[in-house]
C-alpha positions in Angstrom: 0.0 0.0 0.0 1.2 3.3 -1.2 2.3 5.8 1.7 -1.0 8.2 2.5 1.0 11.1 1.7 1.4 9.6 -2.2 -1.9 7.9 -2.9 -3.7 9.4 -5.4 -6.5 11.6 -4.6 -9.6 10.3 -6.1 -13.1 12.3 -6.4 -16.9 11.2 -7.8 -18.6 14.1 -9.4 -22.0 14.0 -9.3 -23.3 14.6 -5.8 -20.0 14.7 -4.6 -17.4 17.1 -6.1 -20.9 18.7 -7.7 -23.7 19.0 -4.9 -26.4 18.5 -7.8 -26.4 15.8 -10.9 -24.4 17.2 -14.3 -26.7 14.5 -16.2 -30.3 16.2 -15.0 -28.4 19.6 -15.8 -27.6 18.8 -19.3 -31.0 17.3 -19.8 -33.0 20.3 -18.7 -30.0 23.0 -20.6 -31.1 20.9 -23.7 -35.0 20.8 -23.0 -34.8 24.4 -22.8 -33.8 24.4 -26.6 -35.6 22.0 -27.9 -39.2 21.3 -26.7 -39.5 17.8 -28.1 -36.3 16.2 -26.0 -38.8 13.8 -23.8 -40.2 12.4 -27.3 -36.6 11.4 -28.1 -34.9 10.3 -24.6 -36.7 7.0 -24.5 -34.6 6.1 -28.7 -31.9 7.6 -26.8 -31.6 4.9 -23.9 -32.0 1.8 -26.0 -28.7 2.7 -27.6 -27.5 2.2 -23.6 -27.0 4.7 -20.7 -23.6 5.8 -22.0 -24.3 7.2 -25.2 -27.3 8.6 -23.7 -25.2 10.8 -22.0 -23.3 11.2 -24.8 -26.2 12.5 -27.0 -27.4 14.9 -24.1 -23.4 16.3 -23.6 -23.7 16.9 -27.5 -26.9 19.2 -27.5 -25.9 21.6 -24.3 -24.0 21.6 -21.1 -24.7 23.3 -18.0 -23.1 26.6 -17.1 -20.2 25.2 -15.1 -19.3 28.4 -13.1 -22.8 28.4 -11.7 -22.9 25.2 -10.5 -23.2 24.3 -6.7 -19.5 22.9 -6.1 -18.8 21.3 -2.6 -16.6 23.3 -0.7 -15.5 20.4 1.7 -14.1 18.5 -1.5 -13.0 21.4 -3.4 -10.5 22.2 -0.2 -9.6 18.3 0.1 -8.6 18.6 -3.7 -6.5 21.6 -2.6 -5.1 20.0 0.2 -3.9 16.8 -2.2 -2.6 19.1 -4.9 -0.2 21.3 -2.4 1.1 18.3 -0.6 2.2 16.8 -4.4 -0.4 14.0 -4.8 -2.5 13.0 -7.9 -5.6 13.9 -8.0 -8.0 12.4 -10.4 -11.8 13.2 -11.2 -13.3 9.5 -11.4 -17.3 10.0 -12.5 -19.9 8.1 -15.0 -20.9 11.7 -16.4 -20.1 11.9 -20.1 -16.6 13.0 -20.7 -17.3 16.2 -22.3 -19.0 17.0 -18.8 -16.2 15.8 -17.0 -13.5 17.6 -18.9 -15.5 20.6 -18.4 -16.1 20.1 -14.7 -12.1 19.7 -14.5 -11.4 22.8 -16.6 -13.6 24.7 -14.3 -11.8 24.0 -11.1 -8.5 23.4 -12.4 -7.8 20.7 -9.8 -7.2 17.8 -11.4 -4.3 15.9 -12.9 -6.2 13.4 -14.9 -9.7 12.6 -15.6 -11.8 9.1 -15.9 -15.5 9.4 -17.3 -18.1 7.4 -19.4 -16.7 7.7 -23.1 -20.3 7.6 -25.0 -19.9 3.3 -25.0 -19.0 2.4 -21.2 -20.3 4.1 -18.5 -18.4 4.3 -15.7 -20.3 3.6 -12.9 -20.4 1.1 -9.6 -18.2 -2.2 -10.2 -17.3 -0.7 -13.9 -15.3 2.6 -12.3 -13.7 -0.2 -9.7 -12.5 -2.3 -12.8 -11.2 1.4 -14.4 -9.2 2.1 -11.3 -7.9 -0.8 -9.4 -5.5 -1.7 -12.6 -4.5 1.7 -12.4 -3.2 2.3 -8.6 -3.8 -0.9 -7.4 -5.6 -2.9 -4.9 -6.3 0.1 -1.7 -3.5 2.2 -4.0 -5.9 5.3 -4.1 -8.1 7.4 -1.4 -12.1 7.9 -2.6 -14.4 10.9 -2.2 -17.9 9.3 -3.1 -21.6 9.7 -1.9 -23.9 7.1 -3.2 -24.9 3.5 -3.3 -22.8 3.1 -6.5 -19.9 4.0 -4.8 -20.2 1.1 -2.8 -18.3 -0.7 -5.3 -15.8 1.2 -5.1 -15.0 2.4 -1.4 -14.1 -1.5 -0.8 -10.8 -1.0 -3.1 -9.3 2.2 -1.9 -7.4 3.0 1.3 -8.8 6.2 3.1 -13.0 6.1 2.5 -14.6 8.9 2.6 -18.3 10.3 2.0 -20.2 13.5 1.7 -23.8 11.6 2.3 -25.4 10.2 5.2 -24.3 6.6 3.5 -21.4 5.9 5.4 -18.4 3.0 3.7 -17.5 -0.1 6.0 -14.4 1.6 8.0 -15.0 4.9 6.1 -15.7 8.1 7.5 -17.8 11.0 6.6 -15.3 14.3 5.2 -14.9 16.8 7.4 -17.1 20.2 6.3 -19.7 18.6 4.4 -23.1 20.7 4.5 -25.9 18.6 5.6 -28.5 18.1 2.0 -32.1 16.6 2.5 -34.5 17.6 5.3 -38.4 18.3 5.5 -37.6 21.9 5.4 -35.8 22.1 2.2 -38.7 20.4 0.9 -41.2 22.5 2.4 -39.3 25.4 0.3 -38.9 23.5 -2.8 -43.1 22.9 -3.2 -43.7 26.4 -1.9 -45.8 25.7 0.7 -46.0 29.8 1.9 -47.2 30.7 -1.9 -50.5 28.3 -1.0 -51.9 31.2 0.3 -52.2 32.5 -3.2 -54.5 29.5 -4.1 -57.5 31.1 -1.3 -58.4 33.2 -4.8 -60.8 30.0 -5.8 -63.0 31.1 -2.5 -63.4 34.4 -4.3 -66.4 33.8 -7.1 -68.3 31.1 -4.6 -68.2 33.9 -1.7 -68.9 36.9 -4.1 -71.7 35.1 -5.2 -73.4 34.7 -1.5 -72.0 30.9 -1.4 -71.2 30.9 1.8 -73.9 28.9 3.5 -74.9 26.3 0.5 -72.3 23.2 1.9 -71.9 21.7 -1.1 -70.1 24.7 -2.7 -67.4 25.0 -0.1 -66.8 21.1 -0.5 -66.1 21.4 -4.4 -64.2 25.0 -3.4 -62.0 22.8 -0.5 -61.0 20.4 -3.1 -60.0 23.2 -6.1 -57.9 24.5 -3.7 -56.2 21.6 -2.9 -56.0 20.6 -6.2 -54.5 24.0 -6.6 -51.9 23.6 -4.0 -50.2 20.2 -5.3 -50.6 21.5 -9.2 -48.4 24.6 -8.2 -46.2 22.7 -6.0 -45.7 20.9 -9.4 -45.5 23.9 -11.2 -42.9 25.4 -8.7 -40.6 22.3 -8.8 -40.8 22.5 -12.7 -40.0 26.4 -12.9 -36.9 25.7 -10.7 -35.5 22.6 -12.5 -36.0 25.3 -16.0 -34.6 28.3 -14.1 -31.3 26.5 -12.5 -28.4 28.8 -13.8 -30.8 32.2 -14.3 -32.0 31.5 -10.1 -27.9 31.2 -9.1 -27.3 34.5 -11.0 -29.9 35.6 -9.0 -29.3 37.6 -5.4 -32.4 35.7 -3.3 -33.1 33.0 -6.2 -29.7 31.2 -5.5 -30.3 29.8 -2.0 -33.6 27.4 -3.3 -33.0 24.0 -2.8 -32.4 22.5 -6.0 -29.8 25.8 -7.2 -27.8 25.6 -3.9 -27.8 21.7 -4.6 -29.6 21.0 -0.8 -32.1 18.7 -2.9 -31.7 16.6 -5.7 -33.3 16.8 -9.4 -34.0 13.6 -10.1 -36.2 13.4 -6.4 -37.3 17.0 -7.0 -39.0 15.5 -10.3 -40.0 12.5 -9.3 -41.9 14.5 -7.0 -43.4 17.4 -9.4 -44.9 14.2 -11.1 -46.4 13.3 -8.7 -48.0 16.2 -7.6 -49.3 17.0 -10.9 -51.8 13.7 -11.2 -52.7 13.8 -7.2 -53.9 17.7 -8.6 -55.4 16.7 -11.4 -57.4 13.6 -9.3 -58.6 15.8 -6.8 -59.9 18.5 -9.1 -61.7 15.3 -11.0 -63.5 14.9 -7.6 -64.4 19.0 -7.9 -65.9 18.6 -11.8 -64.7 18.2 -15.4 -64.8 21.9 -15.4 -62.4 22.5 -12.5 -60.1 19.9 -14.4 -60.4 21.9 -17.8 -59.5 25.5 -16.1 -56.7 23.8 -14.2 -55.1 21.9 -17.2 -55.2 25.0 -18.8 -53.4 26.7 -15.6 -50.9 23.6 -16.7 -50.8 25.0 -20.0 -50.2 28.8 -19.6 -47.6 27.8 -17.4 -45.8 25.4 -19.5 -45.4 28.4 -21.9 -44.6 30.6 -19.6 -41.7 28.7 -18.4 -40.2 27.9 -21.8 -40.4 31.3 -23.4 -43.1 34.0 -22.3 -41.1 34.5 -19.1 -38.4 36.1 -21.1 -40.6 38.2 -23.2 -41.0 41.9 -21.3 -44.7 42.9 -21.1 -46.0 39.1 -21.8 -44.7 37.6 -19.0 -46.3 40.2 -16.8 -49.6 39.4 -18.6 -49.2 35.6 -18.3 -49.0 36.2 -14.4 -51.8 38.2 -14.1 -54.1 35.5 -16.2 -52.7 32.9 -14.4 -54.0 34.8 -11.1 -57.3 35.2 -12.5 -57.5 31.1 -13.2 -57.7 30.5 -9.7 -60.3 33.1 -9.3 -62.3 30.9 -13.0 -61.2 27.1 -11.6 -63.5 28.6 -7.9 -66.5 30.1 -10.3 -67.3 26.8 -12.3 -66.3 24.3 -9.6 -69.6 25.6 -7.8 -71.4 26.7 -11.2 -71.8 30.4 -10.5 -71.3 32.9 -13.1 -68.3 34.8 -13.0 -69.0 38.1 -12.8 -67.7 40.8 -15.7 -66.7 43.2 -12.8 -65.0 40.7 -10.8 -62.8 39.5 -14.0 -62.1 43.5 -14.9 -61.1 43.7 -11.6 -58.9 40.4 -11.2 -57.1 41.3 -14.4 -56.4 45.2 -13.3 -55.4 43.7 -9.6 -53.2 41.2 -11.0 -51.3 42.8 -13.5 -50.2 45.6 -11.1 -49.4 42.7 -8.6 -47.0 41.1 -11.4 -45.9 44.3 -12.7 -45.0 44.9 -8.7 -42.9 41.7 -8.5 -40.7 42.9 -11.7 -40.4 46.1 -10.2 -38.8 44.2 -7.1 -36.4 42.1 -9.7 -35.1 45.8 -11.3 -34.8 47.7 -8.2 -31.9 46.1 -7.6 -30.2 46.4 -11.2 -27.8 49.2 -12.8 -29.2 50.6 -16.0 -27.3 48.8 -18.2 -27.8 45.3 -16.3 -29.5 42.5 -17.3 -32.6 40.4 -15.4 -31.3 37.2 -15.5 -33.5 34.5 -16.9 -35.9 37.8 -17.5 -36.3 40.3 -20.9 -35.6 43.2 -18.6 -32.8 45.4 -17.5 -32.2 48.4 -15.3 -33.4 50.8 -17.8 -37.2 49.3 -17.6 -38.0 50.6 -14.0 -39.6 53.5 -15.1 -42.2 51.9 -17.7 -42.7 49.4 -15.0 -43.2 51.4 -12.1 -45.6 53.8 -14.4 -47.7 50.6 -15.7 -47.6 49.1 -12.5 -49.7 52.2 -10.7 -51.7 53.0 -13.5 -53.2 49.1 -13.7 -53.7 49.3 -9.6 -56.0 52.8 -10.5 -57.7 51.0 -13.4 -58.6 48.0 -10.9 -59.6 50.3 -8.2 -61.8 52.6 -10.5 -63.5 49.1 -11.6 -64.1 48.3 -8.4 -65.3 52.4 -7.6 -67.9 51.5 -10.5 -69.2 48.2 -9.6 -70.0 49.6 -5.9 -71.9 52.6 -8.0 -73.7 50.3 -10.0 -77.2 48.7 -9.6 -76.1 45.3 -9.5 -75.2 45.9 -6.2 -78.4 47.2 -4.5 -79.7 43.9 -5.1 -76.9 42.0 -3.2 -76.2 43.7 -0.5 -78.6 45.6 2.2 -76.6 48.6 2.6 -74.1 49.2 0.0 -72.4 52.3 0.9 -69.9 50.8 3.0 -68.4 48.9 0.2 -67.4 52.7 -0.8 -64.8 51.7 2.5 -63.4 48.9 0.6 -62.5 50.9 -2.0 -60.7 53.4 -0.4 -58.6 50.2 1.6 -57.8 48.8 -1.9 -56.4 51.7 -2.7 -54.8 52.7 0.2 -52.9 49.3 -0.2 -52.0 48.9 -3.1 -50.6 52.9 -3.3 -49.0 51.4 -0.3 -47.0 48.7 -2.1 -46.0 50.7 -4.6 -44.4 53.0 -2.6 -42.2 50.6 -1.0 -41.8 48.7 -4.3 -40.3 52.1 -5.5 -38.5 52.4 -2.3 -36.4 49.4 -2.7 -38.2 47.7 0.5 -40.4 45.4 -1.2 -39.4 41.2 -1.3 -39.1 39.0 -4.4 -42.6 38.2 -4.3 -45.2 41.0 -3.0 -48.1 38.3 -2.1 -46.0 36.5 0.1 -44.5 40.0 1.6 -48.2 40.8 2.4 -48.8 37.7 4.2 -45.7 38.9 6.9 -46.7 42.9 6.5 -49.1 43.7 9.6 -50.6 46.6 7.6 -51.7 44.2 4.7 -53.1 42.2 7.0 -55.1 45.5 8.7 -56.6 46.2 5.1 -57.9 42.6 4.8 -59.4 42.8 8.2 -60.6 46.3 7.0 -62.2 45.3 3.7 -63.8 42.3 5.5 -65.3 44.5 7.9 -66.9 46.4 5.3 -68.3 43.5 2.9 -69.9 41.6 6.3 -71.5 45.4 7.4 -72.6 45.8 3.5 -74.4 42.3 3.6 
């Protein structure tokens, strides 16, 4: 056995060197080009695993600088390197990944990957190596079940997982992944708050005491909540390099590598039909308006979120879904007024969240994964207020109208919800314009005590106007 201050040095990349998997990163920076790549990956894996990865590695590659790398292994590399051992990068990604990886961190002496006809994974990188140092000649850096093969035939054992080798130890500095937390974050669980729009047509409608209504509601909304878990998860996988360019973005689970893609969608899957089942049990009408939430957002995420002006448009419909999905899954019309004023409200609400995004920007500076830069603040800003007054003059002329008299017994305190929408929303945009606002202004509502005044407020009124 080699002396421990010779043996080479060798690391596994994926999940170990690399806190996320290269392979689900080059098959989601090639689905981003080219929409039909699912139709194709199963042709793709009957010519074997390897040239799979081979075929993927040929279409796109991640953007290496971006990637999460693992500090603990990066300074173990270091370490090898300045005390004159080998190190070598040992992983079943492609090669063209590999060599990448390497030419990134410019710690490695030589590399060992899958070649587009073996892939070099398990017992097959054990057969690669052993010849090559010897029988416990090298030290190993791995994390997974196929390094188990492995750890067996090399000296020092170490791992960056909670799978810990026989006589192997766990490397010193490795962040914890996993954890019902992380989840929690990954599906989103705050933004379900957003979902309560479905309760809005079945209440506006004087739905509150019929109990069949607010059973079909309580299932849209949980429909609702797993479909934009799914949603989330799916936006995130699409987003990974434009969300570690971003300030906030970069610390979700799946760009900081704390989760792993293949889990994450496994898991969106999952989601989606458990949505769609439950919204079955709400009507096929409540299934139609969701699969076309699915829709709109499928094209939002592959293009319209990069268009300026669309995307903010996209958002606001997608708002006004929820409000649609709560309407037909208790058979109540929707109301002209209350889709005016959805649209208004929601569009200055998106328009709100960019202006968040290019607060932060130089004029000249790009919104990554976005159309906008620096330069757009004032168009947003001014488009922003003037659709919040548009929604609130809507609102100003359905309480003037006659519609009302016959709804409610004494409708001149809805004139007091109007002046609380108002007051709000002027509200937001001055601390949108004020740099003070979060990524998200729904879910900065939720934690703002006035917001939550106004809601009181504007209940206070509707239940005195009834």
């Amino acid at each position: 056995m080699p002396a421990p201050n010779l043996r080479p040095l060798v690391v596994d990349l994926d999940g170990t060197l690399c806190r996320t998997d290269t392979l689900w990163e080059t098959f989601f920076a090639a689905w981003r080009r080219r929409w039909w790549l699912p139709l194709a990956v199963p042709l793709w894996l009957l010519r074997g695993r390897s040239a799979f990865k081979r075929q993927l590695a040929s279409m796109a590659l991640p953007d290496f600088p971006s990637l999460p790398w693992n500090t603990a292994v990066v300074d173990a590399l270091r370490d090898a390197r300045a005390a004159g051992r080998t190190t070598v990068l040992a992983t079943a990604a492609d090669d063209l990944v590999a060599q990448a990886c390497a030419a990134e961190l410019g710690l490695f002496d030589r590399v060992i990957a899958s070649d587009g006809i073996r892939n070099l994974k398990a017992h097959t990188k054990a057969e690669r190596l052993v010849p090559l140092f010897g029988e416990q000649g090298f030290d190993y850096i791995g994390d997974s079940r196929a390094d188990l093969a492995v750890w067996p035939h090399a000296a020092q054992r170490f791992t960056v997982s909670s799978l810990l080798p026989a006589g192997g130890q766990r490397l010193p500095g490795t962040p914890a992944a996993g954890g019902v937390g992380r989840w929690l974050k990954l599906l989103r669980v705050r933004h379900w708050v957003k979902n309560v729009l479905v309760f809005v047509a079945p209440l506006a409608a004087h739905q509150w005491a019929v109990a069949a209504s607010w059973h079909a509601t309580l299932l849209t909304f949980a429909a609702f909540c797993a479909v934009c878990s799914s949603i989330y998860v799916v936006n995130d996988l699409f987003d990974l390099a434009s969300d570690r360019a971003h300030p906030s973005k970069r610390r979700r689970p799946l760009a900081a590598g704390d989760l792993q893609l293949a889990p994450a969608a496994l898991a969106s899957g999952a989601l989606l039909a458990g949505g769609l089942v439950l919204a079955w049990f709400a009507g096929w009408a409540a299934v139609a308006v969701i699969g076309a939430y699915v829709l709109v957002n499928a094209g939002y995420t592959s293009w319209l979120k990069r268009l300026p002006v669309y995307d903010v448009f996209c958002l606001a419909g997608l708002y006004t879904l929820r409000i649609v999905a709560g309407a037909v899954a208790v058979g109540v019309p929707l109301s002209a007024w209350l889709a005016a004023f959805s649209v208004f409200a929601f569009l200055s609400l998106a328009l709100l969240k960019r202006a968040a995004d290019i607060d932060r920007l130089a004029p000249d500076q790009a919104l990554p994964g976005r159309g906008y830069t620096g330069r757009d603040a004032a168009f947003v800003n001014g488009f922003g207020v003037g659709s919040a007054i548009a929604a609130c003059l809507v609102l100003a002329l359905y309480v003037a109208s006659d519609q009302v008299s016959t709804l409610y017994g004494d409708p001149l305190w809805l004139w007091g919800m109007v002046a609380v929408v108002l007051l709000w929303l002027a509200r937001m945009w001055r601390l949108a314009m004020a740099g003070l606002m979060d990524d998200d202004p729904v879910l900065f509502a939720t934690r703002d005590a006035v917001s939550w005044g106004c809601a009181l407020a504007t209940g206070v009124c509707v239940v005195l106007a009834v």
